[in-house]
N, CA, C and O of each residue as an XYZ file, in Angstrom:
888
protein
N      23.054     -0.106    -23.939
C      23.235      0.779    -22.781
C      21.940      1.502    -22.455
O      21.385      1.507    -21.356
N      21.483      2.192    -23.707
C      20.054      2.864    -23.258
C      18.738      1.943    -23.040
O      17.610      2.380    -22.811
N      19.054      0.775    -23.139
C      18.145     -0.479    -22.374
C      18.231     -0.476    -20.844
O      17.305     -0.436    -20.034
N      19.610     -0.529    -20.623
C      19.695     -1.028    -19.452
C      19.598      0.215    -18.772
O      19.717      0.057    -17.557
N      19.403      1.539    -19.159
C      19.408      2.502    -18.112
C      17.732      2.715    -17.568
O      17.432      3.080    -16.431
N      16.674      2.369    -18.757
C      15.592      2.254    -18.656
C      15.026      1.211    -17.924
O      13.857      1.196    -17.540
N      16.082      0.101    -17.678
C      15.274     -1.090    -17.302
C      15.754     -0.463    -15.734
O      14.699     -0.350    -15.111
N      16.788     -0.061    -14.946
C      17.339      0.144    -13.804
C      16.249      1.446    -13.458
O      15.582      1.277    -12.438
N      15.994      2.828    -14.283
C      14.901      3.283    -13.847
C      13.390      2.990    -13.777
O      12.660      3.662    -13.049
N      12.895      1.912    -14.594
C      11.920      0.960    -14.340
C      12.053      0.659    -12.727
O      11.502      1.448    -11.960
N      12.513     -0.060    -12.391
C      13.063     -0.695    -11.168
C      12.422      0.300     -9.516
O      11.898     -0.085     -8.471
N      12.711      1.278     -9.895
C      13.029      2.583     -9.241
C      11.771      2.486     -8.485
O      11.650      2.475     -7.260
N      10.703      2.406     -9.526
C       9.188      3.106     -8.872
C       8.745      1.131     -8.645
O       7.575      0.756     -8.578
N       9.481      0.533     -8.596
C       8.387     -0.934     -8.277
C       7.120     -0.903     -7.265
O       5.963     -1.323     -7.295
N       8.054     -0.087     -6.225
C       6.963     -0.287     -4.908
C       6.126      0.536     -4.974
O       5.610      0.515     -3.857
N       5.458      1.533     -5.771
C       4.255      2.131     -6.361
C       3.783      1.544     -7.382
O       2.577      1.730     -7.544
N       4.474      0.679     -8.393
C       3.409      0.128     -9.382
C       3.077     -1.367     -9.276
O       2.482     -1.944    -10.187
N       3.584     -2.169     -7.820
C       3.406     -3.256     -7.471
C       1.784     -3.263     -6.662
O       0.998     -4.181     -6.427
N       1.752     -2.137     -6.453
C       0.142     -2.118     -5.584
C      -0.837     -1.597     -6.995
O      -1.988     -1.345     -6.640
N      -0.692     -1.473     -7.901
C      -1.249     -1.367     -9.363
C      -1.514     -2.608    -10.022
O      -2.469     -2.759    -10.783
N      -0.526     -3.670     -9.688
C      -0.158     -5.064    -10.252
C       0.798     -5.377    -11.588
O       0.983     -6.271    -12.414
N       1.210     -4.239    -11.294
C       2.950     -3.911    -12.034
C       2.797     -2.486    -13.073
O       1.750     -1.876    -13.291
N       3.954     -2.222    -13.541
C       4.523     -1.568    -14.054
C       3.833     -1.271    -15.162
O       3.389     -0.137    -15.347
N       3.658     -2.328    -16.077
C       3.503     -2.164    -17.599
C       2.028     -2.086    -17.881
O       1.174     -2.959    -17.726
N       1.899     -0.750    -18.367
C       0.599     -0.217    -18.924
C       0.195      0.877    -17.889
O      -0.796      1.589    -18.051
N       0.814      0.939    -17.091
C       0.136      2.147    -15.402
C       0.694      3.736    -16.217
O       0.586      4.833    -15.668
N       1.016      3.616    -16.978
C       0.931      5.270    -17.614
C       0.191      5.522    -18.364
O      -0.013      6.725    -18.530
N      -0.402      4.773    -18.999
C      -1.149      5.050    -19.867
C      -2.682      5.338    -19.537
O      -3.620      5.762    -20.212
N      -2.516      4.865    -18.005
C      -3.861      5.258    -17.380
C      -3.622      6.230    -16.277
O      -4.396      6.340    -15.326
N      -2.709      6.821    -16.396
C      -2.221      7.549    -15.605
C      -2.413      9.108    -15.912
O      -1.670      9.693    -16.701
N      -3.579      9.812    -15.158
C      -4.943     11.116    -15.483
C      -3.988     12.408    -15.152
O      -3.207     12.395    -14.201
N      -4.104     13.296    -15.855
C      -3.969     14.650    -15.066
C      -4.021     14.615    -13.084
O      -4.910     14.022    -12.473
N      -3.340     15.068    -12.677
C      -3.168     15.159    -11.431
C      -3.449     16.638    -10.750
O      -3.152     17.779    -11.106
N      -4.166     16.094     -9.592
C      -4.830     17.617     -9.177
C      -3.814     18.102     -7.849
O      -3.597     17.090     -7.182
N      -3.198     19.176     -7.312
C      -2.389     19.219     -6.047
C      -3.618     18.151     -5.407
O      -4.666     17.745     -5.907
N      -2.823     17.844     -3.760
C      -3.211     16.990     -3.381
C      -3.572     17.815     -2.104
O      -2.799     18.730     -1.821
N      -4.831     17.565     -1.167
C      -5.470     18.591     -0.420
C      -4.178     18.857      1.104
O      -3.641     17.916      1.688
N      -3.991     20.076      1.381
C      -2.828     20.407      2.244
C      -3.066     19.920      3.542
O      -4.252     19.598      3.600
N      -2.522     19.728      4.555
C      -2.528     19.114      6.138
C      -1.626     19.652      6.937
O      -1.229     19.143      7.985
N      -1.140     21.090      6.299
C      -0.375     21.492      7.058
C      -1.141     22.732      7.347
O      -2.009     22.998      6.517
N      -0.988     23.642      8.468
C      -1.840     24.385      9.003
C      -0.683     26.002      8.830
O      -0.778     26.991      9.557
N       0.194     25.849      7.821
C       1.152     27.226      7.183
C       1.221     26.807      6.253
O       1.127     25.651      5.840
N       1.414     27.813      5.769
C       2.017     28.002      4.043
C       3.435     27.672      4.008
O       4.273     28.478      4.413
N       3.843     26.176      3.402
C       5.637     25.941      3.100
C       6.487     27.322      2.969
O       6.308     28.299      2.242
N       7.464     27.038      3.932
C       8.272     28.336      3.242
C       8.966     28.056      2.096
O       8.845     26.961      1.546
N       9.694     28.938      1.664
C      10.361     27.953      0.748
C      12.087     27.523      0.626
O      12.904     27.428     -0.290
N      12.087     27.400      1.603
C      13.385     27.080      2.381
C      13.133     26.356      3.565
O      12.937     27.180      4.458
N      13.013     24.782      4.152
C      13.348     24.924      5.442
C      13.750     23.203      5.555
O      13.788     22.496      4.548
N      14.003     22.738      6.787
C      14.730     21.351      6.643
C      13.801     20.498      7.680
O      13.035     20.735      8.614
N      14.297     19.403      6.994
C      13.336     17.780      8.026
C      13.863     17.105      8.471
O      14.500     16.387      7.700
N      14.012     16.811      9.977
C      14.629     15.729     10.629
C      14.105     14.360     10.610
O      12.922     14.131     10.862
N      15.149     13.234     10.252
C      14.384     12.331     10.158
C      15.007     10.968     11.260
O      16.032     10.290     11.181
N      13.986     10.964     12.158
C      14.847     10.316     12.897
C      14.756      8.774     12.711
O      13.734      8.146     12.987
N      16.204      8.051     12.091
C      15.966      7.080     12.178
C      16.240      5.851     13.187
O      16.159      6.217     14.360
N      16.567      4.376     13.010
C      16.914      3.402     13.414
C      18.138      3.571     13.566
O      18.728      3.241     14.594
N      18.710      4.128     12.524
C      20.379      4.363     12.510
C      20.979      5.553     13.135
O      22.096      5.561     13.652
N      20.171      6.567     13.061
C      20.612      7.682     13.617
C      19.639      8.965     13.039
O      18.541      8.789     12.510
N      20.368     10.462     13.286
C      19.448     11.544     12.587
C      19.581     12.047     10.914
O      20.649     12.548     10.564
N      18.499     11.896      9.944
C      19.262     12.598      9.034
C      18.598     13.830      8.475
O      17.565     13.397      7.964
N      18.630     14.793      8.346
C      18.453     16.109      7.962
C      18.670     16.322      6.344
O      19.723     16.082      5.754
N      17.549     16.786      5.789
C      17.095     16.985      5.084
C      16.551     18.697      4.823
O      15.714     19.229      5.553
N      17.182     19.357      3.702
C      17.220     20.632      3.400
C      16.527     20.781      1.828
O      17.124     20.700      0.754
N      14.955     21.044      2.083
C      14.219     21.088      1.032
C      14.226     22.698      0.628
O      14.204     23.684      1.365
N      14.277     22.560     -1.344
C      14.570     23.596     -1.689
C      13.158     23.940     -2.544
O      12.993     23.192     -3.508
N      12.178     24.899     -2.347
C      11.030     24.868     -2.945
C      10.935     25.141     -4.439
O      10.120     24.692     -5.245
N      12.195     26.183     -4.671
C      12.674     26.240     -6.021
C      13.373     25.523     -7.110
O      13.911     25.852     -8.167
N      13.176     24.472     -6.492
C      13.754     23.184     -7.437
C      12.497     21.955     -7.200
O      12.768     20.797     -7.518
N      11.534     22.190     -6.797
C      10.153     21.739     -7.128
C       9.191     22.148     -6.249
O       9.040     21.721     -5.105
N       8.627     22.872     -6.731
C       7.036     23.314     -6.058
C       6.120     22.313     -5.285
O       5.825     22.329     -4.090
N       5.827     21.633     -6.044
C       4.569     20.186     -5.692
C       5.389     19.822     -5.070
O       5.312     20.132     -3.881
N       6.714     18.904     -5.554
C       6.778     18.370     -4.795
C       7.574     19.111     -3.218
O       7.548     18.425     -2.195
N       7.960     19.934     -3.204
C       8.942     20.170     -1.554
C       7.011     20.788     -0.529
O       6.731     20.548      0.646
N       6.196     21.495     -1.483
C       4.994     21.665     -0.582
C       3.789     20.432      0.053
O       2.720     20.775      0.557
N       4.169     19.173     -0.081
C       3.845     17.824     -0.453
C       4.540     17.379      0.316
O       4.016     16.472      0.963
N       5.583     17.615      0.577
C       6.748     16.791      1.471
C       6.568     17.272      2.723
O       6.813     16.611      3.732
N       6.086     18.568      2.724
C       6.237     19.728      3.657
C       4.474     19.238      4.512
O       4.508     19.148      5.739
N       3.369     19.020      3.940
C       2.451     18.817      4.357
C       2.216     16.996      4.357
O       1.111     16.458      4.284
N       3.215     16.446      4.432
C       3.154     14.956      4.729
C       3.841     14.423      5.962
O       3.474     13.445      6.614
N       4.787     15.122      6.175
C       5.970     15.398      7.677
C       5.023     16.351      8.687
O       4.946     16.014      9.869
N       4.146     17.804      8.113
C       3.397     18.181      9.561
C       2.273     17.101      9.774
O       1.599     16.977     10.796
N       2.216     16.574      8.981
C       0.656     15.482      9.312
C       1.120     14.131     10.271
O       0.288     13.533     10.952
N       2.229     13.831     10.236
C       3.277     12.420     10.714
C       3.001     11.159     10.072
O       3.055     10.123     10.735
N       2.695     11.143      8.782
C       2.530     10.172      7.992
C       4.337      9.662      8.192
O       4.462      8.508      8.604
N       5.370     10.267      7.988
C       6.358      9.568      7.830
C       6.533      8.847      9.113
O       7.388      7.974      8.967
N       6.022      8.879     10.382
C       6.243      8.661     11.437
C       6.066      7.181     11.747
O       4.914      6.769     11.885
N       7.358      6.118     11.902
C       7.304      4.546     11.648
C       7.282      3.923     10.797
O       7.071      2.716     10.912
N       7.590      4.785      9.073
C       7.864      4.610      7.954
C       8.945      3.628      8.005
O       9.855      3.867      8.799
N       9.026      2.269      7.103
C       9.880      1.665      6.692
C      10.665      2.353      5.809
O      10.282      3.315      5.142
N      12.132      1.707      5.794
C      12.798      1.995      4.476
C      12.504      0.750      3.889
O      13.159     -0.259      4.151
N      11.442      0.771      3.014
C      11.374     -0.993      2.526
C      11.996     -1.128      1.513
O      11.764     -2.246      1.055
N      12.770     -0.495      0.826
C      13.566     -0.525     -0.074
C      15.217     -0.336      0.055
O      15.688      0.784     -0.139
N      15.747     -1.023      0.259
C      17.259     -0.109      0.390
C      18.038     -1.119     -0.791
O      18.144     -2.344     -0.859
N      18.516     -0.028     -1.664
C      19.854     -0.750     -2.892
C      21.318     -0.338     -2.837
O      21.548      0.636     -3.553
N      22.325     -0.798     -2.205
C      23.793     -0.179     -1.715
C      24.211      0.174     -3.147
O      24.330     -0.389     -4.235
N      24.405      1.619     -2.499
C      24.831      2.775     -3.544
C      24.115      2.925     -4.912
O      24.615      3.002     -6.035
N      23.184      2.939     -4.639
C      21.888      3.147     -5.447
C      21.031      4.022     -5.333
O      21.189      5.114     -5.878
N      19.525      3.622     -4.326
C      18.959      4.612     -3.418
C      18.645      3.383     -2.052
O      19.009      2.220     -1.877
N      17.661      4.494     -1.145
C      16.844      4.225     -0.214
C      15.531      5.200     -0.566
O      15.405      6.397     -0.825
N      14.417      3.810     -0.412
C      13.239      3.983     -0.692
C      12.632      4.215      0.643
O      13.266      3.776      1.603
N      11.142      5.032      0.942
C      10.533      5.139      2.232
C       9.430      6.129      1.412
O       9.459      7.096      0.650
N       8.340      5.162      2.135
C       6.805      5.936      1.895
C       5.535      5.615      2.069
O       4.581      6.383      1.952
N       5.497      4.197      2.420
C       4.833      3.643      2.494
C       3.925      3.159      4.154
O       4.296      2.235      4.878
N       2.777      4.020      4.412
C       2.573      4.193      6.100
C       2.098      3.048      6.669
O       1.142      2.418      6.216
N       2.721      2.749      7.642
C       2.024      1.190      7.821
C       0.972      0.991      8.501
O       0.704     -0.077      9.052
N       0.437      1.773      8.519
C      -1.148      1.389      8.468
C      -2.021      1.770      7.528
O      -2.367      2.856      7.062
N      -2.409      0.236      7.282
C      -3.343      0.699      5.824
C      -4.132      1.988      5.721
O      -3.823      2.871      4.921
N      -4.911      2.053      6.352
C      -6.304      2.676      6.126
C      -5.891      4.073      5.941
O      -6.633      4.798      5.278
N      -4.286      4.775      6.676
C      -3.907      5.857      6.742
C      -3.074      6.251      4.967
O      -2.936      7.245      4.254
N      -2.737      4.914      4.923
C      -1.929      5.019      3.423
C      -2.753      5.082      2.576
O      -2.628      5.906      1.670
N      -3.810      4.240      2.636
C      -4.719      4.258      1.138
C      -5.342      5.961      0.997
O      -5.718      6.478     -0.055
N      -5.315      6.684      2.502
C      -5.747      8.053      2.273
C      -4.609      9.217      1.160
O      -4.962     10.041      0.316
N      -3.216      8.828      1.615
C      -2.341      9.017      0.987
C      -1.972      8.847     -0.476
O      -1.956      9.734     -1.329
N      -1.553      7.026     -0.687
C      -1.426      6.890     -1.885
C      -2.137      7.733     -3.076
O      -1.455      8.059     -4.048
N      -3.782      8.156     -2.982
C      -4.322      8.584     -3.884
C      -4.073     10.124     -3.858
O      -4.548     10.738     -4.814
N      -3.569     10.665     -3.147
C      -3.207     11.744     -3.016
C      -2.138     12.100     -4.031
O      -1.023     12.232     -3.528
N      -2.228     12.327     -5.614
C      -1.066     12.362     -6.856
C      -1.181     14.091     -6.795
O      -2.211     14.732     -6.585
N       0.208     14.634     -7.045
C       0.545     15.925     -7.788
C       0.807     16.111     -8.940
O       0.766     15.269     -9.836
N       1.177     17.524     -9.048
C       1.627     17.546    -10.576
C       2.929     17.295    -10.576
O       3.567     17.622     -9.576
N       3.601     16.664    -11.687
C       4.580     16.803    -12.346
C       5.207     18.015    -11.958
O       4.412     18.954    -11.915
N       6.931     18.432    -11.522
C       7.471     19.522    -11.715
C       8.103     19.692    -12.766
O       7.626     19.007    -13.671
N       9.322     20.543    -13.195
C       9.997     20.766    -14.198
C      11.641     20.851    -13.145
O      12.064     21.741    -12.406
N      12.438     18.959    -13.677
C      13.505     19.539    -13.197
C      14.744     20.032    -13.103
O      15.582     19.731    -13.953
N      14.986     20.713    -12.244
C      16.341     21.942    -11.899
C      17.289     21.438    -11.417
O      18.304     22.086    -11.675
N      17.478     20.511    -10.783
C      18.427     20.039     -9.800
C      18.589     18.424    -10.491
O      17.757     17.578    -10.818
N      19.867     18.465    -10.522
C      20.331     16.598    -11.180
C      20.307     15.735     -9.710
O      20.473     16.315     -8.637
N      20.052     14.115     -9.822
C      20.057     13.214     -8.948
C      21.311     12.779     -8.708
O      21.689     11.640     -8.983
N      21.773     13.355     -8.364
C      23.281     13.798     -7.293
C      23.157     12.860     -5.779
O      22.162     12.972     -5.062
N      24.139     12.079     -5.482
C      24.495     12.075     -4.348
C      24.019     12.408     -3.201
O      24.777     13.143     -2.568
N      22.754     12.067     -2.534
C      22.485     13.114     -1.469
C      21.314     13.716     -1.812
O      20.852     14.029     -0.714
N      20.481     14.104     -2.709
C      19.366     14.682     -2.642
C      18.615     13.469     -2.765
O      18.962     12.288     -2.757
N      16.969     14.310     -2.937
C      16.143     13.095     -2.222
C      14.945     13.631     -3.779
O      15.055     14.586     -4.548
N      13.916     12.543     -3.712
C      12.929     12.700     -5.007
C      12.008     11.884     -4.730
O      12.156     10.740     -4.301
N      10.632     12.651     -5.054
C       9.821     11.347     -5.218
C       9.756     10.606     -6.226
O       9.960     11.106     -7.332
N       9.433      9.129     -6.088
C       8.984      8.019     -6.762
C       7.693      8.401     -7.526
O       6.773      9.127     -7.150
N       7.898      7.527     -9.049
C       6.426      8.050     -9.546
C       6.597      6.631    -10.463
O       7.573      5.899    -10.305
N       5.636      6.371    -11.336
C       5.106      5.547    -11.871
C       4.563      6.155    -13.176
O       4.320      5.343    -14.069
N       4.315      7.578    -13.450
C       4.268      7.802    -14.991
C       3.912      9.545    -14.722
O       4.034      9.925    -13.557
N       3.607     10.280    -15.469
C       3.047     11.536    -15.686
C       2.220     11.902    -14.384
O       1.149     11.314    -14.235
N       2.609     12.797    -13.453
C       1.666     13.302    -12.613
C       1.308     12.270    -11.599
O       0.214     12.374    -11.046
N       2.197     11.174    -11.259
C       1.809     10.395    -10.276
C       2.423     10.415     -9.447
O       2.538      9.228     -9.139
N       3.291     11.322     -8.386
C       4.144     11.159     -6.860
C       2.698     11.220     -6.153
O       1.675     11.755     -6.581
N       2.935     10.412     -4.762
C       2.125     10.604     -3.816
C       2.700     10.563     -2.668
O       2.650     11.703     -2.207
N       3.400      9.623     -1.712
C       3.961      9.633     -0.960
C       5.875      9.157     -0.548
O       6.681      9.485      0.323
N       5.887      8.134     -1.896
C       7.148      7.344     -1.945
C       8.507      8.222     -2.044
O       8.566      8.690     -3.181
N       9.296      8.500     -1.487
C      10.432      9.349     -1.251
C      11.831      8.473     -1.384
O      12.075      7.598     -0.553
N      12.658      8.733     -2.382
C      13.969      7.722     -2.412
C      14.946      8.817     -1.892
O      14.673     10.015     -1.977
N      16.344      8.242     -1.235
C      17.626      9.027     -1.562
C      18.203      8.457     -2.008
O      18.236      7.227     -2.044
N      18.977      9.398     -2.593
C      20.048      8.890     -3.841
C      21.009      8.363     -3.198
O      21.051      9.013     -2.153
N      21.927      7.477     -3.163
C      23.083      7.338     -2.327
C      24.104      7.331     -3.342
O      25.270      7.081     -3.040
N      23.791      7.558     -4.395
C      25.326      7.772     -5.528
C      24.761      8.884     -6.179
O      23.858      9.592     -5.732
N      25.549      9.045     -7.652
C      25.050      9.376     -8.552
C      24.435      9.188     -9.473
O      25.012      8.655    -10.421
N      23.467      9.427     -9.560
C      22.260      9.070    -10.646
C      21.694      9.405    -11.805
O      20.512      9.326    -12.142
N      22.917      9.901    -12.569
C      22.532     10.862    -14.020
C      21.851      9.683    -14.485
O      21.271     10.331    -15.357
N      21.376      8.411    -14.682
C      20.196      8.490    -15.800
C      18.605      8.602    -15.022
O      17.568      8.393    -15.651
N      18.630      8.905    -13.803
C      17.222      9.396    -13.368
C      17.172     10.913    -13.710
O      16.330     11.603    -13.135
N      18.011     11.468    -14.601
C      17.501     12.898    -14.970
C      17.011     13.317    -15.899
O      16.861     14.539    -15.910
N      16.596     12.630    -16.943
C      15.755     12.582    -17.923
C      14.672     12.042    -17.685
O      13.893     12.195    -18.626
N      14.059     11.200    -16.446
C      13.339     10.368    -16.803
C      11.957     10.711    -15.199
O      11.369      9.897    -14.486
N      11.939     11.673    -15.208
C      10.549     12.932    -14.234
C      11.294     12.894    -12.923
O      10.830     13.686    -12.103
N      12.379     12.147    -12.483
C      12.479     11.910    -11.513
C      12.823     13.609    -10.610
O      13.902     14.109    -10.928
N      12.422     13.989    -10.122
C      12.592     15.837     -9.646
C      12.895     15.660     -8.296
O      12.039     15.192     -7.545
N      14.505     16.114     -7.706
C      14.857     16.063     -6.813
C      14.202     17.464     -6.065
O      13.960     18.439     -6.777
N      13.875     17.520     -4.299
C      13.255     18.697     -4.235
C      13.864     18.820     -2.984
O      13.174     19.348     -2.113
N      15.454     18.312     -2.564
C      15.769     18.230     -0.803
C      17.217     17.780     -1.193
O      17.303     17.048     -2.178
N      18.102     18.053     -0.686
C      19.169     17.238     -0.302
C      19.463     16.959      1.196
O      18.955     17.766      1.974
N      20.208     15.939      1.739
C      21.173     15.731      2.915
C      21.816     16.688      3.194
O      22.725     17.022      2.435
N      21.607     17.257      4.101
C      22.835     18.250      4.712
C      23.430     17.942      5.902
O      24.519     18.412      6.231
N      22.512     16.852      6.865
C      23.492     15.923      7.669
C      23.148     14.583      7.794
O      21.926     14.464      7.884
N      23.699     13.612      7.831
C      23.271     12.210      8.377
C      23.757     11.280      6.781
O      23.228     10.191      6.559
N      24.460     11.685      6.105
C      24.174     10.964      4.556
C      24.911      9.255      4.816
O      24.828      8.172      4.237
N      25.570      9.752      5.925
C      26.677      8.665      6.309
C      25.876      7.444      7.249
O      26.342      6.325      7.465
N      24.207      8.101      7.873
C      23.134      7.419      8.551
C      22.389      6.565      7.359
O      21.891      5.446      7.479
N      22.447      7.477      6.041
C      21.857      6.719      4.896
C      22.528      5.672      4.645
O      22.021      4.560      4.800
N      23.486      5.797      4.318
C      24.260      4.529      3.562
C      24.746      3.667      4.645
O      25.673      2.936      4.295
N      24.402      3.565      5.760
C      24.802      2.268      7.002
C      22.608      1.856      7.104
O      22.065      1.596      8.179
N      21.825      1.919      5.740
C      20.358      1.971      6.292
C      20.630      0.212      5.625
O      21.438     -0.111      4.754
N      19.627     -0.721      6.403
C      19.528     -2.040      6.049
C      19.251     -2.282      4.401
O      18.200     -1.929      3.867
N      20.777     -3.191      3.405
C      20.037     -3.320      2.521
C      20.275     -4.605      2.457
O      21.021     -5.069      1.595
N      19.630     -5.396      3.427
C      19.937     -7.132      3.457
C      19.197     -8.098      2.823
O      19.448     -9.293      2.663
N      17.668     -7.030      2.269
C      16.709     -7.923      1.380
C      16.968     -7.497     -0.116
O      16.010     -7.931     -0.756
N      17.758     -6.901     -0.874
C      18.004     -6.836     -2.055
C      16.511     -5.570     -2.680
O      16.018     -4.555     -2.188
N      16.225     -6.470     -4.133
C      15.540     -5.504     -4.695
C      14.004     -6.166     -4.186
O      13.887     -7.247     -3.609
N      12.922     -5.277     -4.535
C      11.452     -6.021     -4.462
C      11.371     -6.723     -5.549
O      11.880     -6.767     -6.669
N      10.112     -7.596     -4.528
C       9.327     -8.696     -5.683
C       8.670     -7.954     -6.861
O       8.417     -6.770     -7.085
N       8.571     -8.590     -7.228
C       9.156     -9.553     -8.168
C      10.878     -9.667     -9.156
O      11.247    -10.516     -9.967
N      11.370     -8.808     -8.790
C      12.308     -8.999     -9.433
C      13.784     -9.479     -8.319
O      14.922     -9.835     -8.626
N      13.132     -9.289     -6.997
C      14.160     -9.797     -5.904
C      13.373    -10.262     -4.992
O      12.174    -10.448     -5.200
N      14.007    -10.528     -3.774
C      14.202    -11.625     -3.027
C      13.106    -10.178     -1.544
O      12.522    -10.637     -0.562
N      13.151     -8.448     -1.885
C      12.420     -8.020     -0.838
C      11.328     -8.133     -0.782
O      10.747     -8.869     -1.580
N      10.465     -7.234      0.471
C       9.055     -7.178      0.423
C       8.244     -7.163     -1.121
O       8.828     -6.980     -2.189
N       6.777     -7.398     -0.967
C       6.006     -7.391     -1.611
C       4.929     -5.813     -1.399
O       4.098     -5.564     -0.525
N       5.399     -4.954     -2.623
C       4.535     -3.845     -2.418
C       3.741     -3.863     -2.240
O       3.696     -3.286     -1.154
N       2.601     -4.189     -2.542
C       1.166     -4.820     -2.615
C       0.877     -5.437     -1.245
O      -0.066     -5.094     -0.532
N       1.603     -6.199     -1.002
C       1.504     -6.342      0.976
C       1.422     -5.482      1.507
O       0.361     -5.122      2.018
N       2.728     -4.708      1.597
C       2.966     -3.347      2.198
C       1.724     -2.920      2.513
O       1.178     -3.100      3.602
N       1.074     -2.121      1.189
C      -0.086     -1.331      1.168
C      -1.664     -2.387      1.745
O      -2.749     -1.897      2.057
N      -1.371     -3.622      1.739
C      -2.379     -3.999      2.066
C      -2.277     -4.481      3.526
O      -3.256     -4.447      4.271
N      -0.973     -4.967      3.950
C      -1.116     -5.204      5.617
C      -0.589     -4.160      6.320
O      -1.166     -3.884      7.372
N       0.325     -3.534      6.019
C       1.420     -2.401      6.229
C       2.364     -2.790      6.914
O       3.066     -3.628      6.348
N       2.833     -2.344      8.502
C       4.173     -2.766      9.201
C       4.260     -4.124      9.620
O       5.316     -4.736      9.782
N       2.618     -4.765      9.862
C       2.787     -6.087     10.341
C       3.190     -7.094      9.297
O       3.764     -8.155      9.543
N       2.909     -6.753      8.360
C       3.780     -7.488      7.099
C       5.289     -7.383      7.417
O       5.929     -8.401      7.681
N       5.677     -6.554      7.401
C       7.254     -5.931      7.170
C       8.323     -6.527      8.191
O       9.455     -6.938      7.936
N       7.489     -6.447      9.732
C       7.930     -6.663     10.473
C       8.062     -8.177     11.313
O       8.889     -8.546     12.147
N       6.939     -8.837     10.746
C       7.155    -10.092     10.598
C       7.930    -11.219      9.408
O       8.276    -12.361      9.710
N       8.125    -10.498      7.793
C       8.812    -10.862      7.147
C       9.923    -10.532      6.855
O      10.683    -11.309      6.276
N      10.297     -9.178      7.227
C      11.493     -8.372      6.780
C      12.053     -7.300      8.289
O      12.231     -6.082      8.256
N      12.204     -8.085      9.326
C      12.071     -7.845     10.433
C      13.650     -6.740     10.953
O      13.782     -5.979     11.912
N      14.583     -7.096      9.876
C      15.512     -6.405      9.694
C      15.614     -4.540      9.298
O      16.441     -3.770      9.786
N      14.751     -4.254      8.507
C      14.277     -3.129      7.957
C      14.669     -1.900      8.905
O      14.572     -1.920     10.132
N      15.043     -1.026      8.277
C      15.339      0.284      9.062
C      14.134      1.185      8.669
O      13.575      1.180      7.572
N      13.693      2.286     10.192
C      12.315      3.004      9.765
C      13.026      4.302      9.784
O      14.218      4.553      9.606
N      12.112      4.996     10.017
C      11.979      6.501     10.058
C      11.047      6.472     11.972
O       9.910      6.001     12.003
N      11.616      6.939     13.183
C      11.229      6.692     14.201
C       9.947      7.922     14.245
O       8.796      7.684     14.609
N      10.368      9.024     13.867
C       9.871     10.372     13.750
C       9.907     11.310     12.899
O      10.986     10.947     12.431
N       9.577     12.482     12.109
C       9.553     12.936     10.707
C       9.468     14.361     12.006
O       9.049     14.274     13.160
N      10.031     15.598     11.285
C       9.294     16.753     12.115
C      10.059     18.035     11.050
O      11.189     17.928     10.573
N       9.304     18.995     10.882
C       9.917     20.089     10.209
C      10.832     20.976     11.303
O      10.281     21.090     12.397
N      11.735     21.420     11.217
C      12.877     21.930     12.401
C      12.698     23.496     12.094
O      12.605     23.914     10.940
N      12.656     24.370     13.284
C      12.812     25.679     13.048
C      13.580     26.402     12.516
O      14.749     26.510     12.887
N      12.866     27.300     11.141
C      14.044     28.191     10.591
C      14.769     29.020     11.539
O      14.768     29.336     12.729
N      15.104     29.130     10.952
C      16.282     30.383     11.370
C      16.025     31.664     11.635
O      16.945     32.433     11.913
């Protein structure tokens, strides 16, 4: 059992350690992480929500800063910049997660990808509905963002730090395309390593099905 929960969170981060050239050994080279330089022109509050408009519809997103620092101020200065803006979901696993992070244009992502934080400490379990970044070992989120679409108690031991939940659209999540299965190499989807190296024109000529993200925008508090 504790094989297979490791091998299913293995799985998780493919499409960050497929542009590495896999998985095995990327922690061990994996450095102290410095915050990653800000692009937002305010200071995160630490309360506020993200519309995300997709293919399917709107989904709203209610980031909590107190259930991760790095990462909800990271999320917060990646949405005012519009990096999410035409984001694939190149990942989707029914009742699993949905993956999205990857900008399809190279030259804008490779600015990104290297962009790693720190590690948080986490508060909040991978529940149904909240959202986390993807990492690949100690101090490595950069841009890759999953939602949970079930429950996910064994991503809670294992760094995964939820920093947002769904507060509307969860029902937009789980109708998101999951017609290509898991990534290569272990399935039949995109190739991470494409992704990052052609970006949407890859995606959209091989995996033409794919649901995006149309627009990303932080919504006015209250």
């Amino acid at each position: 059992m504790r094989r297979e929960i490791l091998v299913m969170a293995g799985t998780l981060v493919l499409a960050l350690a497929g542009c590495g050239g896999g998985g095995g050994g990327t922690e061990k080279k994996t450095t102290e992480a410095k915050p990653a330089p800000t692009a937002a022109d305010t200071k995160p509050p630490d309360k506020y929500k993200v519309k995300l408009e997709t293919t399917k519809g709107d989904i709203i997103i209610e980031v909590h800063r107190d259930w991760s620092p790095y990462g909800a101020d990271h999320f917060y200065d990646l949405v005012k910049s519009g990096f999410y803006d035409g984001v694939k979901f190149h990942r989707v696993l029914k009742k699993f997660i949905a993956q999205f992070g990857i900008n399809g244009d190279p030259k804008t992502d490779q600015i990104y990808a290297n962009m790693k934080i720190p590690d948080d400490r986490g508060k909040e379990k991978n529940r149904r509905g909240t959202v986390a970044f993807a990492k690949i070992g100690p101090n490595s989120r950069t841009a890759e963002v999953f939602i949970n679409l079930k429950n996910n108690a064994m991503l809670d031991s294992t760094g995964f730090t939820p920093f947002g939940q769904i507060t509307e659209g969860l029902d937009v999540a789980d109708q998101l395309a999951y017609v290509y299965g898991e990534l290569q190499p272990k399935g039949g989807g995109p190739d991470p390593a494409k992704i990052h190296q052609i970006g949407n024109k890859y995606l959209e000529s091989q995996y033409p099905r794919l649901d995006a993200i149309k627009k990303a925008t932080i919504l006015s508090q209250d």
